[in-house]
N, C-alpha and C positions, 0 to 999 in steps of 0.2 A: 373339703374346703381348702385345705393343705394344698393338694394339685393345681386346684384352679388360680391360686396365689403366685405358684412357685409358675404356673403355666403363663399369668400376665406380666412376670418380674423379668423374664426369657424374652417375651416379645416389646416388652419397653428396651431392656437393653439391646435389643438387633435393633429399632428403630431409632436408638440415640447414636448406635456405632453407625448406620448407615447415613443418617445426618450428618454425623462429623467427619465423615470420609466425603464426602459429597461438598461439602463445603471446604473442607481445605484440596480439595482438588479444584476445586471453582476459582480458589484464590491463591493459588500456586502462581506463578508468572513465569514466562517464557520469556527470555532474550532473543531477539531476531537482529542483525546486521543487513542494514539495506548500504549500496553501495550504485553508485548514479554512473555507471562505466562512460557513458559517451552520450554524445548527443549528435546528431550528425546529419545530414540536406538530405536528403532522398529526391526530391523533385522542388523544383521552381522556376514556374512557369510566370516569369515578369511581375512578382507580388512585391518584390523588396530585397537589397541589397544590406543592408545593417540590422541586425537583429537582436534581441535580449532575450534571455529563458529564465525558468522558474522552475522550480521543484520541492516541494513539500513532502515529506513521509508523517501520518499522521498529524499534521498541520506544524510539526519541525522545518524548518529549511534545509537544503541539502542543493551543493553544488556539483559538476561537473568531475571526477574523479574524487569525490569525497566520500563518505561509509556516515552510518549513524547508527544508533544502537535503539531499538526501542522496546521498552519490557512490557507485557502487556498478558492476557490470559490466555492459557491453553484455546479456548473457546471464539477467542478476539480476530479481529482483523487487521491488516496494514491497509492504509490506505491512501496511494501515492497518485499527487495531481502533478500531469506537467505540464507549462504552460509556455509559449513562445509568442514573442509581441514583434511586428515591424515597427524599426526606429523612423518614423517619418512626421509629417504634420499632423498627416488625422491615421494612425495608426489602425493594423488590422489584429488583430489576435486571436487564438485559439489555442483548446485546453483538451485535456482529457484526464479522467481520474480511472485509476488501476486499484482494482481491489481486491487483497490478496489471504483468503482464509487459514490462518494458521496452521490449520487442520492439516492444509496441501501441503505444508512444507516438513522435510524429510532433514531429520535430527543431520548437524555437519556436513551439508551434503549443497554444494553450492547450486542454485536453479536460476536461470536466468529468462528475464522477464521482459517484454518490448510495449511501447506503449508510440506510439503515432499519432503525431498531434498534425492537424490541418489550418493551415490558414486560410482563408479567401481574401482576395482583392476585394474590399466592396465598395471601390469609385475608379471614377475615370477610362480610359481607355483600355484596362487591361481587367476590365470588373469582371471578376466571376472567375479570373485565374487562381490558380493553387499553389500554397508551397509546402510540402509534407515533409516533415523535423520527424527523425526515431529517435527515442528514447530507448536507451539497453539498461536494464540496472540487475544486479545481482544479489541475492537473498538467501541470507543462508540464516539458520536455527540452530542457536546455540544448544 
């Protein structure tokens, strides 16, 4: 009776240590620095001359040479939309979201990340032309 006591008090405690290492790994948080390097024309083909952008890290905003810091879990994602609008009457735009698993990213170690956002023309004489916006941004793990 003595063994089989001493045998269940062994296997509660390895299952209460393995709970509580599991969970405060779950709940650990990771700092990441996302950094918006450039934005820059790649192609346009008669869609529009004046243009506005957008950029979100995890639904934060984030401009054009700016950094953002976001803390979030080992386990977590970043997840970066960009978005570019023509300034005109009846406006075109187009988005793309970037989504970036923790997992991938390499402790101090800067990685850089491109996301290509497309516009289309959709009226008039130049309908169906394209204007393709890169997006570089740089991510590194604290």
């Amino acid at each position: 009776m003595n063994k089989r006591f001493i045998s269940f008090f062994l296997m509660l405690c390895i299952i209460i240590s393995c709970n509580l290492f599991t969970t405060a790994a779950a709940t650990s948080k990771v700092k990441v620095t996302v950094k918006l390097d450039s934005i820059e024309c790649v192609e346009n083909n008669h869609v529009g001359n004046e243009w506005s952008f957008g950029c979100t890290v995890n639904k934060k905003e984030l401009a054009e040479g700016d950094s953002i810091s976001i803390s979030t879990t080992p386990t977590g994602k970043i997840t970066i939309v960009s978005s570019v609008e023509e300034e005109d009457s009846i406006p075109d735009i187009g988005s793309k979201t970037l989504s970036i698993p923790i997992s991938k990213l390499k402790v101090k170690k800067d990685t850089t990340y491109t996301s290509q956002v497309t516009v289309a023309e959709n009226r008039g004489r130049y309908s169906g032309n394209k204007a393709i916006w890169k997006f570089t941004f740089i991510v590194k793990k604290a």
